[in-house]
C-alpha positions as CSV (number, residue, x, y, z in Angstrom):
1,X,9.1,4.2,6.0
2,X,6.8,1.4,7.2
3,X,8.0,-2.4,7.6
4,X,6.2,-5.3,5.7
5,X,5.5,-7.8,8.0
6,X,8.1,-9.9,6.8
7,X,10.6,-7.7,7.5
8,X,9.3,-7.1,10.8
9,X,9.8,-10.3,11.6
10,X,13.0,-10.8,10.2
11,X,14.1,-7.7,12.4
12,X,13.0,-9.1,15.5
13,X,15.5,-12.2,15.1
14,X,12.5,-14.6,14.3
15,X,13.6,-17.6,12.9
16,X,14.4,-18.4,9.2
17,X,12.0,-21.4,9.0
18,X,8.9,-19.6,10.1
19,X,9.9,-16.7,8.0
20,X,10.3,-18.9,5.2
21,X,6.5,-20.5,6.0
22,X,5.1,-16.8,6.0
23,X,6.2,-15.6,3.1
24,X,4.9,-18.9,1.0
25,X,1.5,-18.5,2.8
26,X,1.2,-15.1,1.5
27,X,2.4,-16.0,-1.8
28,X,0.0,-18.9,-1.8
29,X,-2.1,-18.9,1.0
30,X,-4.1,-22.3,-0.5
31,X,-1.1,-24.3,0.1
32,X,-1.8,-23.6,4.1
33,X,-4.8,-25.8,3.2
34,X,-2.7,-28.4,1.9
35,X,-1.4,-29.3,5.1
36,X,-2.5,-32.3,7.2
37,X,-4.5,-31.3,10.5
38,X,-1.6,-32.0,12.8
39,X,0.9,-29.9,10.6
40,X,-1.4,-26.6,10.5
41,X,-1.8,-26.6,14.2
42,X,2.1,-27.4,14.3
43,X,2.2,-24.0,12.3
44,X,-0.6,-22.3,13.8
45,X,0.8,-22.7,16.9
46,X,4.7,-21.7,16.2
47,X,2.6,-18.3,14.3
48,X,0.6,-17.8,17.4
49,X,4.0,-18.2,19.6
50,X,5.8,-15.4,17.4
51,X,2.8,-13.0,17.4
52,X,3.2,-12.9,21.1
53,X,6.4,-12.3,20.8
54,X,6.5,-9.2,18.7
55,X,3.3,-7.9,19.8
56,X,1.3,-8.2,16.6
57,X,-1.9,-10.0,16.0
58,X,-3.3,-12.6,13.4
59,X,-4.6,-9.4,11.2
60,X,-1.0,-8.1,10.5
61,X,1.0,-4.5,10.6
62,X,-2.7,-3.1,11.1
63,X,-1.9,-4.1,15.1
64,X,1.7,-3.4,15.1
65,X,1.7,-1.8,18.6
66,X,4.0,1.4,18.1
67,X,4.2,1.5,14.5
68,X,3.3,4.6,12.8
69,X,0.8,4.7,10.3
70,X,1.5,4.7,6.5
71,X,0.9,8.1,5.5
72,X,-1.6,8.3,2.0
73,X,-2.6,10.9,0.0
74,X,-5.4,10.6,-2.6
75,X,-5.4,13.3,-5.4
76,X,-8.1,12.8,-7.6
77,X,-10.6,15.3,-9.1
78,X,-13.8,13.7,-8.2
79,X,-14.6,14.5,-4.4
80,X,-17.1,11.4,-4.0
81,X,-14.5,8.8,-4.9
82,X,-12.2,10.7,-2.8
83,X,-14.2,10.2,-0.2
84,X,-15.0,6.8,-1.3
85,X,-11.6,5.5,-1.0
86,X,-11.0,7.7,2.2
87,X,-13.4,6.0,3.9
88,X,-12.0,2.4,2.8
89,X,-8.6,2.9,3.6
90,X,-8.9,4.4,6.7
91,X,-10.9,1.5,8.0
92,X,-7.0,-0.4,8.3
93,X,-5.4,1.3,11.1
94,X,-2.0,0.6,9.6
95,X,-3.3,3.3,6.9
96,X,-3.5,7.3,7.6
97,X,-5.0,9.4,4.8
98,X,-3.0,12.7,5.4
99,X,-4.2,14.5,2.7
100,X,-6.9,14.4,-0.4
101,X,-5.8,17.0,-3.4
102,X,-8.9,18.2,-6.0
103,X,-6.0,18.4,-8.5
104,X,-2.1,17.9,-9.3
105,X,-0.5,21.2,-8.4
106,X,-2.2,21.0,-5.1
107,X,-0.9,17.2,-4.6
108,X,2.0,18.3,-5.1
109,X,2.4,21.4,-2.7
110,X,0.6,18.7,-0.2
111,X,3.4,16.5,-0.7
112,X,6.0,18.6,-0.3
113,X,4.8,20.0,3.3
114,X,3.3,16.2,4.5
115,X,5.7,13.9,2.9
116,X,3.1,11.0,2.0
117,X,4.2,7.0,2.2
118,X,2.6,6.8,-0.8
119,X,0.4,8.7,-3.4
120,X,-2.9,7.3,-5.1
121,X,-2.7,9.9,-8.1
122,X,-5.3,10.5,-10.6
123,X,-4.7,10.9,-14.5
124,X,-7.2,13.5,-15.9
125,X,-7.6,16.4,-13.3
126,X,-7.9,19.9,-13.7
127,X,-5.0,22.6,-13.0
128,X,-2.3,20.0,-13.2
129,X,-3.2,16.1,-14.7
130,X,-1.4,13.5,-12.9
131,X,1.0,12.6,-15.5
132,X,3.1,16.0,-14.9
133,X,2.7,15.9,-11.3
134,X,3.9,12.3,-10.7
135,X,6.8,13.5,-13.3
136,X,7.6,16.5,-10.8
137,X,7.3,14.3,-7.7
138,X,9.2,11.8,-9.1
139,X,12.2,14.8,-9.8
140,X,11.5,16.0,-5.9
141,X,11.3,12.8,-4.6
142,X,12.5,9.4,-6.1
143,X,12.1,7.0,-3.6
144,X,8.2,8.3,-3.4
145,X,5.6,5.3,-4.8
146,X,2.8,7.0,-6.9
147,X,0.3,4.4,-7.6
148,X,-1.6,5.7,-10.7
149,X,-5.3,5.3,-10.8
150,X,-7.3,6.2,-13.7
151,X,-10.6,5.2,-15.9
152,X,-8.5,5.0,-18.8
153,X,-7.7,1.2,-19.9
154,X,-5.4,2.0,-23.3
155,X,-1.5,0.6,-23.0
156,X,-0.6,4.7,-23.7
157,X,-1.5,6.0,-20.6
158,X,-0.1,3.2,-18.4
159,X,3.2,3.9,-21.3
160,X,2.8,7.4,-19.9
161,X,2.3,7.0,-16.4
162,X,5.5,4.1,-15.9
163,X,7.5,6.6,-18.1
164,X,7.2,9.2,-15.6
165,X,7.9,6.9,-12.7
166,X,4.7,5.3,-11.3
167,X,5.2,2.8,-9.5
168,X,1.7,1.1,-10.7
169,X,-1.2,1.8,-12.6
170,X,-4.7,0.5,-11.2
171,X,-8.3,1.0,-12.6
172,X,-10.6,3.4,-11.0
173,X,-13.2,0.3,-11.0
174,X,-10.2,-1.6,-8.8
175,X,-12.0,-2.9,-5.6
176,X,-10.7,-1.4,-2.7
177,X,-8.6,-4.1,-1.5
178,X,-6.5,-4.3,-4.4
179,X,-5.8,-0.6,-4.0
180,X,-4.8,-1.6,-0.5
181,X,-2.5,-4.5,-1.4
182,X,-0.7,-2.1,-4.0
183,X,-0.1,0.2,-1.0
184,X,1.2,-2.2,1.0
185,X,3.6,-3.3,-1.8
186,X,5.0,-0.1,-2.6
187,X,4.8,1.6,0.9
């Protein structure tokens, strides 16, 4: 299972302090604004040092050298958003699409042979909707995070979706980095 960055660091024994300033940038990144001139260079500089260290540049696990990529699937009825959000993704090296599903019984025979990081599961699709297929994957595999996208706004099919163990539950209309950032948080 792929590292956050954070846990990279902490991993590779960097200290507590800078792991401490890292994870309030990304909480907050304005407050690295906040900062007089001399203390963001101070910080920009210790960053910089630790980068070098571990191998990883200013863009994050998208450079880990050796790290393997976090394996996606997309099921999703519609082929151009598919493809859509294919093409997004895969633009982040740290991201591998492994496999696109048309609906949920395929997802979930694709699942069980490529053993996705993470799922980005439709609602409404043909054969199989993505409610009963996140249930079964869920059953097969518990520790899997199955983000949940869908057109559908109302409070009962979110209800639905976390009932059946979704991790989250995004609009289709999302932008692409937020479907990115949910990865990243449950993958």
């Amino acid at each position: 299972m792929p590292r956050t960055f954070l846990e990279f660091l902490e991993e590779a024994g960097i200290a507590p302090d800078l792991i401490d300033f890292v994870r309030r940038v990304v909480d907050h990144p304005e407050d690295l604004y906040s900062l007089s001139p001399e203390r963001q260079a101070f910080w920009e500089n210790r960053i910089d040092q630790v980068l070098s260290m571990v191998h990883v540049s200013k863009e994050g696990p998208a450079s880990w050298k050796g790290a393997d990529p976090m394996k996606v699937q997309i099921a999703d009825d519609h082929s151009k958003y598919r493809s859509s959000l294919r093409a997004a993704l895969e633009r982040h090296p740290e991201i591998e699409v492994i496999a696109e599903a048309e609906n949920g019984r395929m997802a979930l025979d694709q699942a069980r042979e490529q053993r996705p990081d993470v799922v980005l599961m439709d609602i409404n699709m043909p054969v199989m909707d993505g409610i009963e297929a996140t249930r079964q994957l869920v059953l097969l595999f518990p520790d899997l995070p199955i983000i949940m996208l869908s057109v559908h706004e109302d409070i009962e099919y979110r209800q639905m979706a976390f009932r059946v163990g979704a991790s989250d539950y995004l609009s289709k209309d999302s932008n692409h980095e937020d479907i990115l950032k949910a990865i990243h948080q449950y993958g």
